[in-house]
ROSE-4610 file (N, C-alpha, C; in Angstrom, 1 decimal, always signed):
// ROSE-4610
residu = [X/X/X/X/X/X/X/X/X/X/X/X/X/X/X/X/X/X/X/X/X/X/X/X/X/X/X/X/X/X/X/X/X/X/X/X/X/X/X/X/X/X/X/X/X/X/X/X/X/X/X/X/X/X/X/X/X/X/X/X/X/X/X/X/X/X/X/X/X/X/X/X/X/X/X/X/X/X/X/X/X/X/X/X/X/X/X/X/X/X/X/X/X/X/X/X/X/X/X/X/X/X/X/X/X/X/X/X/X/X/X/X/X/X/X/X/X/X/X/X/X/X/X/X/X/X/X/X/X/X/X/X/X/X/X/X/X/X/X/X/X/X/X/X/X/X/X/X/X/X/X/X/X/X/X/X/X/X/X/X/X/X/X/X/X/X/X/X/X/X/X/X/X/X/X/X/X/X/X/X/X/X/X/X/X/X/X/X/X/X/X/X/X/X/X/X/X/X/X/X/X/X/X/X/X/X/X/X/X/X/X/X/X/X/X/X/X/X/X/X/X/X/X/X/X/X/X/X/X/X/X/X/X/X/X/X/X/X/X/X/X/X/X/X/X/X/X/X/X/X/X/X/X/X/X/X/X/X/X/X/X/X/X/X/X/X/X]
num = [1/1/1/2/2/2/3/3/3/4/4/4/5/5/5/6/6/6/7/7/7/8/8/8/9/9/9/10/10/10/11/11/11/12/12/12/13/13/13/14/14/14/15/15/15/16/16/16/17/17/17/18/18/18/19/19/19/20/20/20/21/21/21/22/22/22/23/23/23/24/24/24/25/25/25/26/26/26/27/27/27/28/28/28/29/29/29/30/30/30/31/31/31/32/32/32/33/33/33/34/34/34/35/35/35/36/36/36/37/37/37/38/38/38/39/39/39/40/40/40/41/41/41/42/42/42/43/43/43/44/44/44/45/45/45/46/46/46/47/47/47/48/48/48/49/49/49/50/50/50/51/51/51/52/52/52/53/53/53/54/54/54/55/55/55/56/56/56/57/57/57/58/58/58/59/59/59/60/60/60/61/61/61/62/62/62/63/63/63/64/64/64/65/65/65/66/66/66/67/67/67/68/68/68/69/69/69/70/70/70/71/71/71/72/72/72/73/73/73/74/74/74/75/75/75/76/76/76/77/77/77/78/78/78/79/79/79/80/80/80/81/81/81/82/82/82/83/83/83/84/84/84/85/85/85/86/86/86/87/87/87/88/88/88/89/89/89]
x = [+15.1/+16.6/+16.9/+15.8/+16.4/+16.8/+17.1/+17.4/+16.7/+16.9/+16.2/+16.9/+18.1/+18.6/+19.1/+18.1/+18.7/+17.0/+17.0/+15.7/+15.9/+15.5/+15.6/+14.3/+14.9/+14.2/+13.6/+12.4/+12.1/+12.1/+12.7/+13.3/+12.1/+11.1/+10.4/+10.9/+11.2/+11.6/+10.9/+11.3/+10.4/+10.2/+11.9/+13.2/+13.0/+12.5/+12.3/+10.9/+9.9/+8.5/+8.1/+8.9/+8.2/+8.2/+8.9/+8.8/+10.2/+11.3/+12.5/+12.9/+13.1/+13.5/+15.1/+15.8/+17.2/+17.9/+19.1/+19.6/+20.7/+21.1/+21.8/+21.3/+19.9/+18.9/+18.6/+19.1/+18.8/+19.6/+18.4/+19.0/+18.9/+19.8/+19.8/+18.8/+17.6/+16.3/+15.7/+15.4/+14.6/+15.1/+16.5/+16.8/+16.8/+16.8/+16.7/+14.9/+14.4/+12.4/+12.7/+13.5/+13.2/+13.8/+15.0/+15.9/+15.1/+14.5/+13.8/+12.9/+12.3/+11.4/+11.9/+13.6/+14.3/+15.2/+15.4/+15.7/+17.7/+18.0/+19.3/+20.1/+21.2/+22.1/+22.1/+21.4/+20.9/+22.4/+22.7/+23.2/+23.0/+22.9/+22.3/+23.4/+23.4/+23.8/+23.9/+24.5/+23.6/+25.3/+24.2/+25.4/+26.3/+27.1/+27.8/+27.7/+26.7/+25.9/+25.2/+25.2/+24.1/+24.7/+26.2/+26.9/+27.7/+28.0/+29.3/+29.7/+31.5/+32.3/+32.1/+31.0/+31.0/+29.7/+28.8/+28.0/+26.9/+25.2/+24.2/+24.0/+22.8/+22.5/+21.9/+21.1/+20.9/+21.8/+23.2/+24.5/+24.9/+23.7/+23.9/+25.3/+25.8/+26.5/+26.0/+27.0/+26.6/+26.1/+27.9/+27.5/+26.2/+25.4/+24.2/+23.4/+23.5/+22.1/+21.6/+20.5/+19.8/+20.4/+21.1/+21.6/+22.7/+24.1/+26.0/+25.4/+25.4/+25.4/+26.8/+26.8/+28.2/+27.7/+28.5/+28.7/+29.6/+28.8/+29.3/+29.4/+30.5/+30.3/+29.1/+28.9/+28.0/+27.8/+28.4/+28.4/+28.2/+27.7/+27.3/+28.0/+29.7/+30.5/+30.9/+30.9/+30.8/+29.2/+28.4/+27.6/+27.6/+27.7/+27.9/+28.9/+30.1/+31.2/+30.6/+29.6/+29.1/+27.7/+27.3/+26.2/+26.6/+28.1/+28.6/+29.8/+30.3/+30.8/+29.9/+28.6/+27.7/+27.3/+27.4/+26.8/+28.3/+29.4/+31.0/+31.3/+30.6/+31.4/+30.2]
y = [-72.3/-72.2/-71.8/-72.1/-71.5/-72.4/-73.8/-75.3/-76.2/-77.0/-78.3/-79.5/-79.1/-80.4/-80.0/-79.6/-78.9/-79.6/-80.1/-79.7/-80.2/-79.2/-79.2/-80.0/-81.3/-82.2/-81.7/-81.9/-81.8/-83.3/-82.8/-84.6/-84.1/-84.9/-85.0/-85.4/-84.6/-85.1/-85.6/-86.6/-87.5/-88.0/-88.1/-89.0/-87.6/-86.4/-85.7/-84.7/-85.9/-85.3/-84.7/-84.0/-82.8/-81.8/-81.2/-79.9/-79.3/-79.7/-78.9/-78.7/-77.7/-77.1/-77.2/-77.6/-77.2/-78.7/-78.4/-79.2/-80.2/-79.2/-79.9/-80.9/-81.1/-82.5/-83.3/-83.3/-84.2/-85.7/-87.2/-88.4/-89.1/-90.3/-91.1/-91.9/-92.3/-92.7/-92.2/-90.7/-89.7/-89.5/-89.3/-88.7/-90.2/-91.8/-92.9/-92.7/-92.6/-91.9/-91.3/-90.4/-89.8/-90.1/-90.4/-90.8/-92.3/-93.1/-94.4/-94.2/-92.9/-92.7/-91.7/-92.0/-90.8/-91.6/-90.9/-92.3/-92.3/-93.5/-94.2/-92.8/-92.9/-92.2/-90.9/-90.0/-88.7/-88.4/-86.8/-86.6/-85.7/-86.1/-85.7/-85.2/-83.9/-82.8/-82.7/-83.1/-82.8/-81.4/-80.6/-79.8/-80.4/-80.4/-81.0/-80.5/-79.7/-79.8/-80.6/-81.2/-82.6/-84.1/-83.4/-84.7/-84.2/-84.9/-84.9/-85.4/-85.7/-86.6/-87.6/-87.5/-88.4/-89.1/-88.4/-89.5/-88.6/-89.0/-88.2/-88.6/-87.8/-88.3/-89.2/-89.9/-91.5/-92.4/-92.3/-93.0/-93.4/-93.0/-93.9/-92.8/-93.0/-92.9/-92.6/-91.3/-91.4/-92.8/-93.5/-95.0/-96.2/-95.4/-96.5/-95.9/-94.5/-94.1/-95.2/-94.8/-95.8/-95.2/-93.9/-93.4/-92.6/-92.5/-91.8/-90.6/-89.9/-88.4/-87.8/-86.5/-85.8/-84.6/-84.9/-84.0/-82.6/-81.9/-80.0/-79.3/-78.5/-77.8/-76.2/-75.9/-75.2/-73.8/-73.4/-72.0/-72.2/-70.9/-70.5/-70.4/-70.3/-71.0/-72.5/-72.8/-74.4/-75.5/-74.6/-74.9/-74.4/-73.2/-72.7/-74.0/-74.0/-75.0/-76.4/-77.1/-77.9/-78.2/-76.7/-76.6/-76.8/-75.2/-75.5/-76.5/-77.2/-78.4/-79.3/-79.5/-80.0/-79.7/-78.6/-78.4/-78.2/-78.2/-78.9/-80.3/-81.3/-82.9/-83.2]
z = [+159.4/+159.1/+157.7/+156.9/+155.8/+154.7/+155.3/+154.6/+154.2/+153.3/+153.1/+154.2/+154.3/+154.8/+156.1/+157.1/+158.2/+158.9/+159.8/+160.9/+162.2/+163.0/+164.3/+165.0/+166.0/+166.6/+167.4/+168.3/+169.6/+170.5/+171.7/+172.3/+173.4/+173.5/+175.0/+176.3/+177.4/+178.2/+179.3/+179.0/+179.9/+181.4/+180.8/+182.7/+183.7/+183.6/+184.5/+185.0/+183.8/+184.1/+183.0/+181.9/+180.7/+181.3/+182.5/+182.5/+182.1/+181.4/+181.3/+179.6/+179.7/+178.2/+178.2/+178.5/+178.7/+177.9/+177.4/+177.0/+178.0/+178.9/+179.8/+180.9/+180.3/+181.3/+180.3/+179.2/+177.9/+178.7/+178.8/+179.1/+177.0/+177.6/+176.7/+175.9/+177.0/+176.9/+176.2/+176.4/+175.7/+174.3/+174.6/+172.9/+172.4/+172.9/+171.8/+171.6/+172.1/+172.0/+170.7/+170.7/+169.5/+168.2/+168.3/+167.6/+166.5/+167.7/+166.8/+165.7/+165.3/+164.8/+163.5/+163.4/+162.5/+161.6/+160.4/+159.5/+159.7/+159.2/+159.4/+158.2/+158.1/+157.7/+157.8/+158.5/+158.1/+159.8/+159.6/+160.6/+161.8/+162.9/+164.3/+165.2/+165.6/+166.0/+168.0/+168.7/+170.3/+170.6/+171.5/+171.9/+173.4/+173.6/+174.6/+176.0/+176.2/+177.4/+177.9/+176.8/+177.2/+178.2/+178.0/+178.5/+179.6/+180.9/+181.8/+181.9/+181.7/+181.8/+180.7/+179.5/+178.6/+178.6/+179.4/+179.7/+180.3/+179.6/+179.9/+181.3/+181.7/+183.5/+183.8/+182.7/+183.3/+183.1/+183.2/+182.1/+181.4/+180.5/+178.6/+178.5/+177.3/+176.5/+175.1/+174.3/+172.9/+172.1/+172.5/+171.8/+172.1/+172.7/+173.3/+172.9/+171.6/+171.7/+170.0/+169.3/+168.5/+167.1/+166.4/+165.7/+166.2/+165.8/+165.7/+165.6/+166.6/+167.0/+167.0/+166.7/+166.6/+168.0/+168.4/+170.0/+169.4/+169.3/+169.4/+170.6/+170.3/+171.3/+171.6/+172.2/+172.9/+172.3/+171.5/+170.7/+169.2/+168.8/+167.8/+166.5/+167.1/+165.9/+165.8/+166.7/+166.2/+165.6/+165.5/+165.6/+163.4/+163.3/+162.0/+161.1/+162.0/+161.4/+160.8/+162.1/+161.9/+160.3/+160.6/+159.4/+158.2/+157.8/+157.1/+156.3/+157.5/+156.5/+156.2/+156.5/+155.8/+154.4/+153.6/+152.5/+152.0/+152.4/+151.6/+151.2/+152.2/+151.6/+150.9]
């Protein structure tokens, strides 16, 4: 990416075996798997495919995961928006 303060996680998926690449089968479980092993204050990005109605498919919730994720939406400008107010505050 080009950044120091930018890195892209890999979440193992587990709750469906390890065979899916997709974001829209991301559960709660998996991304706290990964999340526990990532330090406190830093900020974590999921795009909002990941959720229906509020809520991944094993029915966690953002608020149940182990670190305050910021839910984006699904495009490439919100996604910029998101990068770049990071290197503004």
């Amino acid at each position: 990416l080009g950044r120091d303060d930018v890195r892209v996680l890999p979440v193992a998926n587990r709750f469906f075996g390890g065979n899916i690449g997709v974001a829209g089968l991301l559960v709660g479980a998996d991304l706290n798997a990964t999340l526990a092993s990532q330090p406190e204050g830093h900020r974590y990005l999921l795009p909002d495919v990941c959720l229906s109605e509020g809520r991944f498919l094993d029915g966690t919730t953002p608020a149940d995961l182990l670190r305050p994720v910021e839910v984006i939406a699904s495009d490439g400008i919100s996604l910029r928006r998101a990068l770049v107010g990071a290197v503004h505050q």
